[in-house]
C-alpha positions as CSV (number, residue, x, y, z in Angstrom):
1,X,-14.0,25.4,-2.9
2,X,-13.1,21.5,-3.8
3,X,-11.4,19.6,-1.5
4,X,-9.8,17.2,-3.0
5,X,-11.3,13.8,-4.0
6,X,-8.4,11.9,-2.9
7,X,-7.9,13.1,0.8
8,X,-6.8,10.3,3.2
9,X,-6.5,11.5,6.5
10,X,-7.1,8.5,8.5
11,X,-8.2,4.6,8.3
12,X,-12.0,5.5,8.0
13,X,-12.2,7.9,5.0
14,X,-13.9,6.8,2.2
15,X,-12.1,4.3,-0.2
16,X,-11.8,4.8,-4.1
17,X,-11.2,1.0,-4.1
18,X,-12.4,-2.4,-2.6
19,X,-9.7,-3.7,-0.5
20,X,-9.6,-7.4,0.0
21,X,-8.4,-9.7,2.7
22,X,-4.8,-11.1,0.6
23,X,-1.8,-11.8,3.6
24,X,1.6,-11.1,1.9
25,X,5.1,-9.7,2.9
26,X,5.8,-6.0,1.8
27,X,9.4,-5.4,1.3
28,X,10.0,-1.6,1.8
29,X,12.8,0.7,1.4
30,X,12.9,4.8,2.7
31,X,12.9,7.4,4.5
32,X,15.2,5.9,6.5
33,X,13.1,2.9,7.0
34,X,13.5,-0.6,5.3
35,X,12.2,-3.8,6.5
36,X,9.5,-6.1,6.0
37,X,6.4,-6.0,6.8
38,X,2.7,-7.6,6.2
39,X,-0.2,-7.0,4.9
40,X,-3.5,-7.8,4.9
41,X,-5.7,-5.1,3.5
42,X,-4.9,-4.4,-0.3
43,X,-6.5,-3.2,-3.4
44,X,-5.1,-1.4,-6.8
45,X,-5.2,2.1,-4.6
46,X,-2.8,0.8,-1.7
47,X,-2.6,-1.2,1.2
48,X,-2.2,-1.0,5.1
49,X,1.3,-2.6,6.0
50,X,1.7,-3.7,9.5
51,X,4.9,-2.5,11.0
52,X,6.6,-1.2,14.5
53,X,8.6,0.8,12.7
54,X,7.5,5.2,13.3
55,X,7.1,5.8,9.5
56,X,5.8,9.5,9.3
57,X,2.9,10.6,6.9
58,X,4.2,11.9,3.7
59,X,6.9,9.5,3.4
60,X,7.8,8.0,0.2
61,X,8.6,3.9,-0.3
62,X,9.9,1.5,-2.8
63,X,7.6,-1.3,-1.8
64,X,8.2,-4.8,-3.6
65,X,5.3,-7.1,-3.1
66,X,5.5,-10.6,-4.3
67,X,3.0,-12.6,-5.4
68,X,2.9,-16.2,-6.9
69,X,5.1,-17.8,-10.1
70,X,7.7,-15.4,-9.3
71,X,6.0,-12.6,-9.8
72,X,5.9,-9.0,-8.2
73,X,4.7,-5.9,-7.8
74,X,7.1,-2.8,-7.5
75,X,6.3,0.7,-7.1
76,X,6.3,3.9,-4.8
77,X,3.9,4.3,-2.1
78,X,3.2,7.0,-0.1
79,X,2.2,6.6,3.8
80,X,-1.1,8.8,3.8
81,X,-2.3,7.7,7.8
82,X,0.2,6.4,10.4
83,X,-0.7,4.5,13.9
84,X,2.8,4.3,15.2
85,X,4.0,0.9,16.4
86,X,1.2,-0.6,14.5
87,X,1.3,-0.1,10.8
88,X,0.6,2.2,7.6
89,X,-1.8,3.2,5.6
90,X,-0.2,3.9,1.8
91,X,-1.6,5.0,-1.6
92,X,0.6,3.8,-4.9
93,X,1.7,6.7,-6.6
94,X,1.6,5.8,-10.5
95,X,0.8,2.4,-10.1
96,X,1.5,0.9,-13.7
97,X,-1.5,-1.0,-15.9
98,X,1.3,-4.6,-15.6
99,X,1.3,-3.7,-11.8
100,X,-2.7,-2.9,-11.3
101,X,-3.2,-6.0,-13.8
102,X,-1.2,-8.1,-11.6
103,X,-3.0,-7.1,-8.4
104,X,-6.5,-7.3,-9.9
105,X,-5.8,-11.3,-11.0
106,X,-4.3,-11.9,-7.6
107,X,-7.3,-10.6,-5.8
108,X,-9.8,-12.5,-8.5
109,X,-11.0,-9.4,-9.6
110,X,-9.6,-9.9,-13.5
């Protein structure tokens, strides 16, 4: 039996992507929560957003992340690790090739 590859059950498991050190507000909307928040731990795979707010694993956002000339990334990201009254760990979910494009050039990695 598999497990599968994509199992995030706390901040130490294995990463599919390099995160890099990029400090930006994360504007988030959902279950129940909506606020912003920062971050400073992001790649094309997710980010850890730093909030007080008790955001439960599972939970589905709208994050809006923006970046410089007015641009920004919007998507859905689900909370995969939670360390209440410190932050988030989250995974996009069908993050789109304009959205990983305009990560990848903000981190240098285009």
């Amino acid at each position: 039996m598999n497990e599968p590859e994509e199992s995030l059950d706390g901040p130490d498991d294995r990463r599919r992507h390099d995160r890099s050190r990029l400090i930006v507000d994360v504007f988030y909307d959902g279950n129940d929560a909506t606020g912003v928040a920062a971050t400073t731990d992001i790649s094309v795979g997710g980010f850890y957003m730093n909030t007080k707010a008790n955001i439960p694993e599972g939970s589905v956002l709208l994050v809006r992340i923006p970046f410089g000339d007015g641009k920004q990334v919007v998507a859905n990201a689900e909370v995969v690790y939670s360390n209440p009254e410190r932050g988030v760990g989250l995974r996009f979910q069908s993050l789109s090739e304009e959205n990983r494009a305009l990560i990848e050039r903000e981190l240098g990695g285009a």
